[in-house]
DSSP file (Angstrom, degrees, kcal/mol; ACC not computed):
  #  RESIDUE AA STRUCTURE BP1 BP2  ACC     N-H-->O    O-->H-N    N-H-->O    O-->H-N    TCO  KAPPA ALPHA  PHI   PSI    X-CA   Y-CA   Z-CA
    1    1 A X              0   0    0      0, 0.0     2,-0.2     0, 0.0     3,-0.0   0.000 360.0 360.0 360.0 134.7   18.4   -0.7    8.3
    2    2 A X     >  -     0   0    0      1,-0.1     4,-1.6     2,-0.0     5,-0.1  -0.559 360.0-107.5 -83.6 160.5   18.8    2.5    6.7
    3    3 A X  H  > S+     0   0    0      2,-0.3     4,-2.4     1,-0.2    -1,-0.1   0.931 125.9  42.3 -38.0 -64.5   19.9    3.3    2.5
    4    4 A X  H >> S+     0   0    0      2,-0.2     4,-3.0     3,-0.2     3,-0.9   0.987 113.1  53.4 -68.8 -50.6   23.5    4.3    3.8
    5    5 A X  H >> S+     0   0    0      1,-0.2     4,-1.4     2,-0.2     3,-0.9   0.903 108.9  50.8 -55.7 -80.7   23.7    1.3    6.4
    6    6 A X  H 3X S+     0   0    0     -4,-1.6     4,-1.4     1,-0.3    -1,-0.2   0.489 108.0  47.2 -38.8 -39.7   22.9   -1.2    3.9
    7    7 A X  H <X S+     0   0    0     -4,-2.4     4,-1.6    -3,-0.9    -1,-0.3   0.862 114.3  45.4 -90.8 -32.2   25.3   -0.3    1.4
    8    8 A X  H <X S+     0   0    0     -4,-3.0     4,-1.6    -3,-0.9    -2,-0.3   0.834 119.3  45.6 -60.9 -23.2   28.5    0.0    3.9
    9    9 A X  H >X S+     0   0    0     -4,-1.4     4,-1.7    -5,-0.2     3,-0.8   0.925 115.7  41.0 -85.2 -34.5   27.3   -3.3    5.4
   10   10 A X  H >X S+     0   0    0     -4,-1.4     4,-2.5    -5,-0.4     3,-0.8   0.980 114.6  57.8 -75.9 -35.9   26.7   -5.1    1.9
   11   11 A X  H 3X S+     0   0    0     -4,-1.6     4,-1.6     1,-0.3    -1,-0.2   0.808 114.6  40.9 -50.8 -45.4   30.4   -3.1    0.7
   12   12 A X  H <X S+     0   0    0     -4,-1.6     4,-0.7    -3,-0.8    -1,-0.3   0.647 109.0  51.6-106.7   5.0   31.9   -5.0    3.7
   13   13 A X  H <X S+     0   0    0     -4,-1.7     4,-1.9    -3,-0.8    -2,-0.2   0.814 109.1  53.5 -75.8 -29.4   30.4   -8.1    3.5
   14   14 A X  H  X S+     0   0    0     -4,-2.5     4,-1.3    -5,-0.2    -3,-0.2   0.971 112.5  50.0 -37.0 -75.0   31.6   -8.4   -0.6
   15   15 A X  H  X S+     0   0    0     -4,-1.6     4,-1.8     1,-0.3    -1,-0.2   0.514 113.1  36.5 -84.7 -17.7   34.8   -7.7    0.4
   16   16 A X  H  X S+     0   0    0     -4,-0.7     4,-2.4     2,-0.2    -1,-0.3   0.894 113.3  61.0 -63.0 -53.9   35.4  -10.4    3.5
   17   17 A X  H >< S+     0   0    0     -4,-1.9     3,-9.3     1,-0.3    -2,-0.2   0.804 109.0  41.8 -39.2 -86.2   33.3  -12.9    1.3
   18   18 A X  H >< S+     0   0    0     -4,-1.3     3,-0.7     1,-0.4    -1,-0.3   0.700 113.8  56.3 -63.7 -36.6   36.4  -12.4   -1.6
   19   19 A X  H 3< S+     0   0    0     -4,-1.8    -1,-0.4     1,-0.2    -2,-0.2   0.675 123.3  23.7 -67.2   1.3   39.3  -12.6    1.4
   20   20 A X  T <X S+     0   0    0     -3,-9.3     4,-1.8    -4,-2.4    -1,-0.2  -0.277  78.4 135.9-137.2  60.9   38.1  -15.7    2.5
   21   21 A X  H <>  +     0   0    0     -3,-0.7     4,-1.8     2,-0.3     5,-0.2   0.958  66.1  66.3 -58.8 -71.0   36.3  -17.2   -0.5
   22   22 A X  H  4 S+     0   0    0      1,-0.3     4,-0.3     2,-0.2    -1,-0.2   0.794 112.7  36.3 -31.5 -44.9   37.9  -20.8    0.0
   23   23 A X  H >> S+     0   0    0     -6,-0.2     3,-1.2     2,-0.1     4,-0.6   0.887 117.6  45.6-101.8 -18.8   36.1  -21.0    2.8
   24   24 A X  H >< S+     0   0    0     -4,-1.8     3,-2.7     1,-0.2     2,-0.4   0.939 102.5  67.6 -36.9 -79.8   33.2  -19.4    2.1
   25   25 A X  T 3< S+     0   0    0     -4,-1.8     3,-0.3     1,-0.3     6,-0.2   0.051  85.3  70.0 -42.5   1.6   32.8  -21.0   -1.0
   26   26 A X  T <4 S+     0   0    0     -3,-1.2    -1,-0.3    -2,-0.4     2,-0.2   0.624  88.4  62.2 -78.1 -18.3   32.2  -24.2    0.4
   27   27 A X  S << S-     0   0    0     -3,-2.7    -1,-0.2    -4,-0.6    -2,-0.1  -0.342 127.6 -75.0 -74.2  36.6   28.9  -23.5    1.8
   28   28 A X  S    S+     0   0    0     -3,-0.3     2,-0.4     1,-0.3    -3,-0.1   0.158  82.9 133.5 114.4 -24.0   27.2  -22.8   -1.4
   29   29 A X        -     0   0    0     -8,-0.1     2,-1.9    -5,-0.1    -1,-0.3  -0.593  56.9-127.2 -99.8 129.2   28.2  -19.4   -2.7
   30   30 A X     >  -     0   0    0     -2,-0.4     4,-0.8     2,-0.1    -1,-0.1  -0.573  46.4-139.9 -82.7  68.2   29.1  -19.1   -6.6
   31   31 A X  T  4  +     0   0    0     -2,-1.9     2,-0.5    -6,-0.2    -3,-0.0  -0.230  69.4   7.3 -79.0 167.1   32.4  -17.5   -5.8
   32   32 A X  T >> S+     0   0    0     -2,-0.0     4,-2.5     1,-0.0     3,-0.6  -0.913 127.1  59.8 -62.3 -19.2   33.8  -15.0   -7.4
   33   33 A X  H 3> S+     0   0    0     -2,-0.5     4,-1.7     1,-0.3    -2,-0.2   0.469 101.6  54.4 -68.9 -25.3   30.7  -14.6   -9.5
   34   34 A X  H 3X S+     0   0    0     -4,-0.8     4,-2.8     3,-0.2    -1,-0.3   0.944 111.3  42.8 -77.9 -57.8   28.4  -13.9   -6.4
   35   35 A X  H <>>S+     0   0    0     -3,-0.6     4,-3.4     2,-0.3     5,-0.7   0.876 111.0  56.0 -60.9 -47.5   30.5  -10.9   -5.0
   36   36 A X  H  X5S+     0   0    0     -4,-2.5     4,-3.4     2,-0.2     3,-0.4   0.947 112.0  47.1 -49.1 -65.7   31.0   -9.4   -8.7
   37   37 A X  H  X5S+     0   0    0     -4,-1.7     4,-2.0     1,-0.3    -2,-0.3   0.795 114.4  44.3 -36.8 -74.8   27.3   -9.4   -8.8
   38   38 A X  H  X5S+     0   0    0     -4,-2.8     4,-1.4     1,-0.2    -1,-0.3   0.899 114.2  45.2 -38.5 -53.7   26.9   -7.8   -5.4
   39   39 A X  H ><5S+     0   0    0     -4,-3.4     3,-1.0    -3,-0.4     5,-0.3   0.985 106.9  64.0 -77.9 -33.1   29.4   -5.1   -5.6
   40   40 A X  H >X<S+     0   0    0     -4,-3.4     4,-3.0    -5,-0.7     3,-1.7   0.983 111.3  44.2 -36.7 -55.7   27.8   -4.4   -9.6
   41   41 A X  H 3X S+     0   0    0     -4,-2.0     4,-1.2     1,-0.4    -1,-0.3   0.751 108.6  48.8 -71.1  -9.2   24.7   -3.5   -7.5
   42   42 A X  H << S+     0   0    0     -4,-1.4    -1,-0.4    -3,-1.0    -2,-0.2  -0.281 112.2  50.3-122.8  44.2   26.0   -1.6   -5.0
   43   43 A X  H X> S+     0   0    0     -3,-1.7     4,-4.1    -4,-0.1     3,-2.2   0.185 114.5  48.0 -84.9 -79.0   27.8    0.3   -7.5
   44   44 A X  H 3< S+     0   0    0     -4,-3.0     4,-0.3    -5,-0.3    -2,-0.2   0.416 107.1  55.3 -71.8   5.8   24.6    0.6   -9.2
   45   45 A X  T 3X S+     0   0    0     -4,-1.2     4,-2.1     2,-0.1    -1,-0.3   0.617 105.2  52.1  -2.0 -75.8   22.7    1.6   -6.3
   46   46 A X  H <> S+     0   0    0     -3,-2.2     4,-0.5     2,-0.2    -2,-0.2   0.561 105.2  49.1 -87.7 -13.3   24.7    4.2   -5.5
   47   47 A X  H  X S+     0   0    0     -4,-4.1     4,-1.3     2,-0.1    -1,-0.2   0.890 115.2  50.8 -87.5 -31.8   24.6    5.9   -8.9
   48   48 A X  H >> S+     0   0    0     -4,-0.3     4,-1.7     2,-0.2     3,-1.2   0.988 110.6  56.3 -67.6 -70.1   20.1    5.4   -8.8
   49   49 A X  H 3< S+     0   0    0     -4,-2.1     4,-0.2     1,-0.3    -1,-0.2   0.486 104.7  42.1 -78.8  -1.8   20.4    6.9   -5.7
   50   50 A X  H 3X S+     0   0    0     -4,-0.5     4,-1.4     2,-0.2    -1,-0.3   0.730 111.3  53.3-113.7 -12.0   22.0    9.9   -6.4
   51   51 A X  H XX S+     0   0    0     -4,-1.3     3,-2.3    -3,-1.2     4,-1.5   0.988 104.4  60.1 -55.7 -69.8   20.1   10.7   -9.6
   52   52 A X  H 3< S+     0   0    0     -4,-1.7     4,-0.3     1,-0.2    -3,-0.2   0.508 109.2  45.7 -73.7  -4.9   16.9   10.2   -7.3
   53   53 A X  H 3> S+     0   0    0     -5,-0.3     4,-2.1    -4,-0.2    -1,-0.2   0.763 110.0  47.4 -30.0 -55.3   18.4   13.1   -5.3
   54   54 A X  H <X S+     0   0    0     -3,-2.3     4,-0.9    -4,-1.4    -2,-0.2   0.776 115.2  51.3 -70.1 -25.0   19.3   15.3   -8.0
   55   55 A X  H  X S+     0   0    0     -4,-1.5     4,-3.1     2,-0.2    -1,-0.2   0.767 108.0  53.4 -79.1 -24.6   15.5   14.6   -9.4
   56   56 A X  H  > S+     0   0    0     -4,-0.3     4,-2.4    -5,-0.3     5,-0.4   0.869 108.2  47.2 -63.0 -53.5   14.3   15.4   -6.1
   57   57 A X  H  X S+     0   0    0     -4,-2.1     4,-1.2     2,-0.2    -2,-0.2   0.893 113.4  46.8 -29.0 -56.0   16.1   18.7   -6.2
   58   58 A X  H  X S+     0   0    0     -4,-0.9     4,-1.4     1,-0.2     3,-0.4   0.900 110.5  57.3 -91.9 -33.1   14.9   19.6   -9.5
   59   59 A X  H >X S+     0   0    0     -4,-3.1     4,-3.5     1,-0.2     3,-0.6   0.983 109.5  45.2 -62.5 -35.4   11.0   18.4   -8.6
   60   60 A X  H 3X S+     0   0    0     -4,-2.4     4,-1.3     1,-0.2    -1,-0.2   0.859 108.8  48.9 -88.0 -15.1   10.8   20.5   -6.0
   61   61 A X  H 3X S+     0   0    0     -4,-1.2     4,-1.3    -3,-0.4    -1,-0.2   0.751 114.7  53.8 -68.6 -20.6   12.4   23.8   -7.7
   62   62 A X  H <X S+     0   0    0     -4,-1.4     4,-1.3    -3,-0.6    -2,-0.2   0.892 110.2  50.7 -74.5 -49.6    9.7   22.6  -10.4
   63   63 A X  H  < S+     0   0    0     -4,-3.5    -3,-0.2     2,-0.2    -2,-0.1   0.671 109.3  44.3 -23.4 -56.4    7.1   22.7   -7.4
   64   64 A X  H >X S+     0   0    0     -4,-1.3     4,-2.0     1,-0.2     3,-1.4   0.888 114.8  47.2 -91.4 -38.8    7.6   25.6   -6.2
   65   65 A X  H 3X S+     0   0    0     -4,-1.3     4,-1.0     2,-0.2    -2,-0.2   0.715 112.4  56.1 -56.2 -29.0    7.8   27.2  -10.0
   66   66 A X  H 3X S+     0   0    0     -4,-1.3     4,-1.7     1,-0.2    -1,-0.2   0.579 111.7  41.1 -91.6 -23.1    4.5   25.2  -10.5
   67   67 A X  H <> S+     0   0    0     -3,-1.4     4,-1.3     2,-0.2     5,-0.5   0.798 104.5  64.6-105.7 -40.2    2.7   27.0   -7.3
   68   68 A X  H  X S+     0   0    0     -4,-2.0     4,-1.6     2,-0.2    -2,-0.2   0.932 114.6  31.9 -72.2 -27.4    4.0   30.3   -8.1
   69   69 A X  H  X S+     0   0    0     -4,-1.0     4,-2.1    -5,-0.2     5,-0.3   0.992 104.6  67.0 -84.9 -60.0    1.9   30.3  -11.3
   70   70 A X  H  X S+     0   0    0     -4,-1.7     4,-3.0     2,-0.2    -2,-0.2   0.941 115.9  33.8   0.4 -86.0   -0.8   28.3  -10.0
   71   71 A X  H  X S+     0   0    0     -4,-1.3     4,-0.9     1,-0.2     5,-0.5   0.920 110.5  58.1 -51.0 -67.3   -1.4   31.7   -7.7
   72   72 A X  H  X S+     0   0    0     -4,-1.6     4,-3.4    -5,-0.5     5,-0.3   0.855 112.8  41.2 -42.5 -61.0   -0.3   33.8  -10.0
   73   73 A X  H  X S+     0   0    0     -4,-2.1     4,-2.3     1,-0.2     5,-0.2   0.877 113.2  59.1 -24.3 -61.1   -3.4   32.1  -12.3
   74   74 A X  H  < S+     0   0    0     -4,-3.0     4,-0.4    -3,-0.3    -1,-0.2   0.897 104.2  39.5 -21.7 -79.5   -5.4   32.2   -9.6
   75   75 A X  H  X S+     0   0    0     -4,-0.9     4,-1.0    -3,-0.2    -2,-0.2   0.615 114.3  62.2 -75.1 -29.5   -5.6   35.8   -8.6
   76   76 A X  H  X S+     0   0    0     -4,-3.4     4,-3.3    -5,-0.5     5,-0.2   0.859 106.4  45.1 -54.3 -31.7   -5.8   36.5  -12.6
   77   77 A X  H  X S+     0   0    0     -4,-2.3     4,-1.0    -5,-0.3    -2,-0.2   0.725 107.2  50.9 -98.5   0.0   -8.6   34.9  -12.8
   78   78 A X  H  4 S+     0   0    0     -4,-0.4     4,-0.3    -5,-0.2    -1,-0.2   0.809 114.4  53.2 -76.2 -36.9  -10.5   36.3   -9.7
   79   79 A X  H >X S+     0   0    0     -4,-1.0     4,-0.7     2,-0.2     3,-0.7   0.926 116.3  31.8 -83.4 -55.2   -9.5   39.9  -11.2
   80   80 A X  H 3X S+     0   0    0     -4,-3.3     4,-1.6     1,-0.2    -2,-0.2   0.853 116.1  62.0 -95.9   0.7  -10.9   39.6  -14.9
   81   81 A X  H 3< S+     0   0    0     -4,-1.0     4,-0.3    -5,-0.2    -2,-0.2   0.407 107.3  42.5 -54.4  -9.0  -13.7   37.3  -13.4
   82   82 A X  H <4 S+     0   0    0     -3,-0.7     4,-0.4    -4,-0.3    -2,-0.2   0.246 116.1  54.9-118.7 -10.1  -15.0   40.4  -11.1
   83   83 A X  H >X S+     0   0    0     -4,-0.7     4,-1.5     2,-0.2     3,-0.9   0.891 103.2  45.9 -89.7 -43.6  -14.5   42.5  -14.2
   84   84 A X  H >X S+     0   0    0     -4,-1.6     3,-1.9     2,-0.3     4,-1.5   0.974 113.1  55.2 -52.9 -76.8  -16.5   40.7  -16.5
   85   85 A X  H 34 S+     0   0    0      1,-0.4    -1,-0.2    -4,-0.3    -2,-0.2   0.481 117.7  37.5 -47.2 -35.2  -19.3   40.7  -13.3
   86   86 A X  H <4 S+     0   0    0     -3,-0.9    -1,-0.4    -4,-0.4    -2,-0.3   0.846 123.9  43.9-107.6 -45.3  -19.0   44.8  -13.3
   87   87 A X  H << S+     0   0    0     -3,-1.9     2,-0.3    -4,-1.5    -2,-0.3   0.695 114.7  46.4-115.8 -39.2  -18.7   45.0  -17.6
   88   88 A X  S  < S-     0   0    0     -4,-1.5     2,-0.3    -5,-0.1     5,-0.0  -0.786  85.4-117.9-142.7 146.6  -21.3   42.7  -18.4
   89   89 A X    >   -     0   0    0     -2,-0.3     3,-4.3     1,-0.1     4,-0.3  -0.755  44.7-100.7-101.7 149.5  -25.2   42.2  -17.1
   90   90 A X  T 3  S+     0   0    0     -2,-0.3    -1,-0.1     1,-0.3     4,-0.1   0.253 120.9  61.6 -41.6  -8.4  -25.9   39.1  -15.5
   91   91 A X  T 3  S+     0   0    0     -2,-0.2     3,-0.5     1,-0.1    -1,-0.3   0.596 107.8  52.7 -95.6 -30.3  -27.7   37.2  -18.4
   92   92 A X  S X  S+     0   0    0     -3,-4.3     3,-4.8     1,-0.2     4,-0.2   0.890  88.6  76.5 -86.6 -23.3  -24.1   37.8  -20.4
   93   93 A X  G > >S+     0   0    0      1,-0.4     5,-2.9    -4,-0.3     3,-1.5   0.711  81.7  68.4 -68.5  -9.3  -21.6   36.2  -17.5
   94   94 A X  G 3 5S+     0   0    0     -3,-0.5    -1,-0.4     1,-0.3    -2,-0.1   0.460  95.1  62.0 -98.8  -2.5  -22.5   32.2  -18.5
   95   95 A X  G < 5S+     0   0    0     -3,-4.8    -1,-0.3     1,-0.1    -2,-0.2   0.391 100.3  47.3-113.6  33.9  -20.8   33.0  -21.6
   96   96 A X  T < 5S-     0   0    0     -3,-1.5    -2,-0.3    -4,-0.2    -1,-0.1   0.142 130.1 -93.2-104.1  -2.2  -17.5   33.7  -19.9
   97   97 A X  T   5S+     0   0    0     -4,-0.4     2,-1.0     1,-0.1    -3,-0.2   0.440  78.0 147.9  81.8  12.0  -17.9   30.8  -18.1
   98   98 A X      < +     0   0    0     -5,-2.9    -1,-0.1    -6,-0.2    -3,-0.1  -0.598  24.7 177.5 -46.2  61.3  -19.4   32.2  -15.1
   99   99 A X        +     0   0    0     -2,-1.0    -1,-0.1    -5,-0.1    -5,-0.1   0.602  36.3 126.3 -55.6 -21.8  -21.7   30.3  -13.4
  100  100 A X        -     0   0    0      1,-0.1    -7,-0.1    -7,-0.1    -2,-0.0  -0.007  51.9-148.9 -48.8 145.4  -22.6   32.8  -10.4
  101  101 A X              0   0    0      1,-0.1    -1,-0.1     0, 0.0   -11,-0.0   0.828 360.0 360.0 -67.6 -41.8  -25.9   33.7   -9.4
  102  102 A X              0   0    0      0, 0.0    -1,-0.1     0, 0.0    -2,-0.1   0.237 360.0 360.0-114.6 360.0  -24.5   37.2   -8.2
């Protein structure tokens, strides 16, 4: 059952339950107190589940901001890492944090 199915189904079960309570409420169910409770969650449900949209939204604008520096880093460090390699004789490069042989 899908997120959206669940909450129309629970939505219309609440609201049958509380037009026929009397009989409901002889088989066990702790009327009205059971149905406030249900429709509280499926209120509050629906308000988690559209925050964890909007957070989804903002991780993946974050994502992408997170990868465009990530490269950007990258390619900086390939560039003064081949400069240091041309600037400096091989004996010097292990205190740039060079490890290469070549």
């Amino acid at each position: 059952m899908s997120f959206s199915d669940l909450l129309k189904k629970t939505t219309i079960i609440s609201n049958n339950i509380k037009l026929n309570s009397e009989k409901i409420a002889r088989y066990g169910l702790n009327l009205p107190a059971f149905t406030t409770e249900m429709d509280a969650d499926i209120t509050r449900v629906d308000t988690l589940d559209e925050e964890q949209e909007r957070l989804k939204g903002e991780l993946k604008l974050k994502t992408e901001e997170l990868n465009v520096l990530k490269e950007r880093l990258t390619e900086n460090y390939a560039l003064a890492k081949k400069t240091v390699k041309m600037a400096e004789p091989q004996s010097n490069w292990i205190a740039y944090g060079i490890e290469d042989k070549r």
